[in-house]
N, C-alpha and C positions, 0 to 999 in steps of 0.2 A: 606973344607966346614965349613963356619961357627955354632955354635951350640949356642942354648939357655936353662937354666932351664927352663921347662914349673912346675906352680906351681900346689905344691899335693894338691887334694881335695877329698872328699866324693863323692861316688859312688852309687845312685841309686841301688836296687838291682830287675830289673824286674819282676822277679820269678825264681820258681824250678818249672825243669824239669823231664822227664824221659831220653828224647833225644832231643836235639840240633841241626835241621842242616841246615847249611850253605851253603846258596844256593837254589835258589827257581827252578830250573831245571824240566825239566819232568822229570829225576832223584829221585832231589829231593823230588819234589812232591808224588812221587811212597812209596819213603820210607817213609815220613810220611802218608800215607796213609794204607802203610801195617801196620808201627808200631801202628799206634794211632787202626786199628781194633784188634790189639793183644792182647789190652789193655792200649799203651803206654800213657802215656800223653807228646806233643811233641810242638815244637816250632818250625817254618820254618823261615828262616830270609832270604828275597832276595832283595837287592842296588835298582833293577828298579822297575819301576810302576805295572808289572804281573808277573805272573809265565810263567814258560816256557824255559824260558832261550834262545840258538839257535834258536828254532824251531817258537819263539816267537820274542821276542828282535832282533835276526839274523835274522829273516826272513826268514831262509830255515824248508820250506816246505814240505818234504819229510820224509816218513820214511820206511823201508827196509822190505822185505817181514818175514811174521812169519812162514814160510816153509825152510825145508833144500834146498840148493841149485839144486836139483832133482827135487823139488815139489810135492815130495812124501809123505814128513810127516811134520805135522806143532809140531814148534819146541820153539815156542815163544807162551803164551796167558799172564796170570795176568790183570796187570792193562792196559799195550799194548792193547789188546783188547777191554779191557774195555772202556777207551778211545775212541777206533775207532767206536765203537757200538755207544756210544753216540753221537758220529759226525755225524755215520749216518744218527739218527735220525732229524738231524739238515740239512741233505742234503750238509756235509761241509766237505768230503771228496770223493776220486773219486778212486779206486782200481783197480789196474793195476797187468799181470802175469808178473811181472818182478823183478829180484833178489837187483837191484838199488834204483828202485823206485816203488815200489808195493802201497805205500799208499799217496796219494798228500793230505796237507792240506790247509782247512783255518782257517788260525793261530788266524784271532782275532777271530772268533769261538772256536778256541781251548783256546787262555784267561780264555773265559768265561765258558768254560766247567770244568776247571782247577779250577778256584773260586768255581767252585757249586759244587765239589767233595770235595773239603776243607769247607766249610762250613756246608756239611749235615753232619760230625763230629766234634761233641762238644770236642773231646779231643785235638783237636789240634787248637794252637795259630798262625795266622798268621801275616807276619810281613813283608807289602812292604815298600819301602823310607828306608829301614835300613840296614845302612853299619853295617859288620863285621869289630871289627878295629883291636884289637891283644887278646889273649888267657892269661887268670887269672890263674897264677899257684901258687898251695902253698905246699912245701914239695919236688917241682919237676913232681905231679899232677897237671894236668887238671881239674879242679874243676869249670872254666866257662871260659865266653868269653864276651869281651866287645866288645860294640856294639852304633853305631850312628844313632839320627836320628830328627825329630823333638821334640823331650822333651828330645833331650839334647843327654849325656853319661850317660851308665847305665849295669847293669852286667847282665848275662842270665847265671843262674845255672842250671848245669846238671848233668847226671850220665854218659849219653855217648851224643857223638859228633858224627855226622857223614861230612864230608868235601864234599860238591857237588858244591862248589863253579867254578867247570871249572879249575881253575886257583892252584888247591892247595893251597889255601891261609892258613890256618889254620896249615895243614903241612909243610909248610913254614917255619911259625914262630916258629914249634915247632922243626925245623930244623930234620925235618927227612929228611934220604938221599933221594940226587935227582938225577937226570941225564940231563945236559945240551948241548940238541944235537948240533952238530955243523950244523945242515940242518934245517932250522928254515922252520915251515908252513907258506908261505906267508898269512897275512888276508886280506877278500873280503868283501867290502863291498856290500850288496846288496840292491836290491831297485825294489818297486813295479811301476810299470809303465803301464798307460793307450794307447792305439796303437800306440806304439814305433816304431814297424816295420810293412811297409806296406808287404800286399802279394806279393808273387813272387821276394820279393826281399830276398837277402841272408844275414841275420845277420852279419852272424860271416866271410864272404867276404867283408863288407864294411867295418867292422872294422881293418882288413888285410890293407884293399884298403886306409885307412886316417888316420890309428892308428901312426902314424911318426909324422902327421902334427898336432895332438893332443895330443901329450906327452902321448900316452902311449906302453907301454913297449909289444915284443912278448909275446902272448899270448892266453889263451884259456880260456872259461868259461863253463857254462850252462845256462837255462833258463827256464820255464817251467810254466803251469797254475795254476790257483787258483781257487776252487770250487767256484758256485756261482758268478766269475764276471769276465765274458767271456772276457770283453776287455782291461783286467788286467792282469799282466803276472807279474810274480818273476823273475828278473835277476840278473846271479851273475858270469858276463863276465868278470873281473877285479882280479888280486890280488897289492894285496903292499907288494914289494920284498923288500930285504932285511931289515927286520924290527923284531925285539926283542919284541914282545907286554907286556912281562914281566917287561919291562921297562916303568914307568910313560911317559918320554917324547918325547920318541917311538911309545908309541901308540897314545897319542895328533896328532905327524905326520902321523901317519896311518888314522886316523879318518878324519883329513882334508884333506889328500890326496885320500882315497876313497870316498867322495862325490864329489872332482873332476874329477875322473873320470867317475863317474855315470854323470856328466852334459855333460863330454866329450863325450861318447855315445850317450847322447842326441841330442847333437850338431852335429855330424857325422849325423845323421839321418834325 
């Protein structure tokens, strides 16, 4: 591979923090929300346009019951709840007795619940369109993290980091050990679609039935509703085998590989 000197320059220095973290996830969301009511003063930084992460960006809708597997004791509340209380209000979730799928949402509801939870506290900075690029060390300390975005490169200090980037990016580079399974998760793309399937006919038989004559591979999915718009359905019928998403152009092929085959569904139908 070839290489080139990129040349030094001065570095912006955003601000100081209390905590840093990487990754706008309902994760991370959570933790700067508990931290900044602790007292923290905190910074969120997350690449795409909301927070949320999966549940958002992914499109998967679902989240797990906050009972033990008995449905005897609820075992889950914080911000979980908190959450879901709010959605209620909003009509934008739908609760189900089941250990899988106990709580359906809708997610760009959930966006926006996400924004006005981060907003009613002043102590927290947030930060979308902003890549995290590599970690400022001095001594062998973690002292900040640089970071991309529109007004450039620029450094975000802190005292602690927390990584919710999904991907261990952060950990990464600070090469802490990792474990690289040899059973990779395939990744699915999924996709919101208006009456894709008519009644009485069988989804996941017609895609059995032409899935050879559409490039795509044995397989299995799910599917499932979306609060508030009945003839809108989340699907996520598909994965992309054998693919390393760790890998830059790996995941390019995954990315354009699973919207083909979400047309290819289409198509089937």
């Amino acid at each position: 591979m070839k290489r080139i000197l990129e040349r030094a320059k001065f570095v912006k220095i955003n601000g100081e923090y209390d905590i840093c973290i990487i990754g706008g996830s309902c994760t991370g969301v959570f933790a700067a929300i508990r931290a900044s009511r602790l007292g923290a003063k905190v910074v969120i930084i997350e690449k795409m346009n909301s927070f949320g992460g999966v549940a958002t960006q992914g499109l998967v809708n679902v989240w797990h019951s906050l009972y033990d597997t008995e449905w005897k004791k609820q075992i889950i509340a914080g911000l979980s709840l908190e959450i879901i209380e709010r959605l209620k209000r909003r009509n934008a979730v739908i609760e189900k007795r089941s250990n899988s799928t106990a709580f359906i949402l809708n997610t760009e509801e959930l966006k926006i619940e996400l924004d006005q939870i981060i907003c009613e506290n002043r102590r927290i900075t947030p930060m979308l369109h902003t890549l995290y690029c590599a970690p400022y060390l001095k001594d062998g300390r973690l002292l900040g993290v640089f970071i991309e975005n529109k007004d450039g490169r620029q450094l975000i200090k802190a005292k602690i980091f927390i990584d919710a980037s999904g991907d261990g990016d952060l950990a990464y580079h600070l090469k802490v050990p990792q474990i690289h399974d040899g059973e990779l998760q395939p990744p699915t793309t999924c996709a919101k679609i208006r009456n894709l399937c008519p009644d009485k006919i069988d989804l996941k038989e017609m895609i059995k039935k032409h899935r050879e004559e559409f490039g795509l591979a044995k397989d299995f999915g799910w599917n499932g509703e979306i609060p508030g718009a009945d003839d809108i359905r989340m699907y996520a019928e598909t994965h992309v085998f054998k693919i390393d998403a760790s890998k830059a152009n790996q995941l390019t092929e995954a990315e354009i590989e699973g919207r083909r085959q979400i047309r290819a569904i289409m198509d089937i139908f």
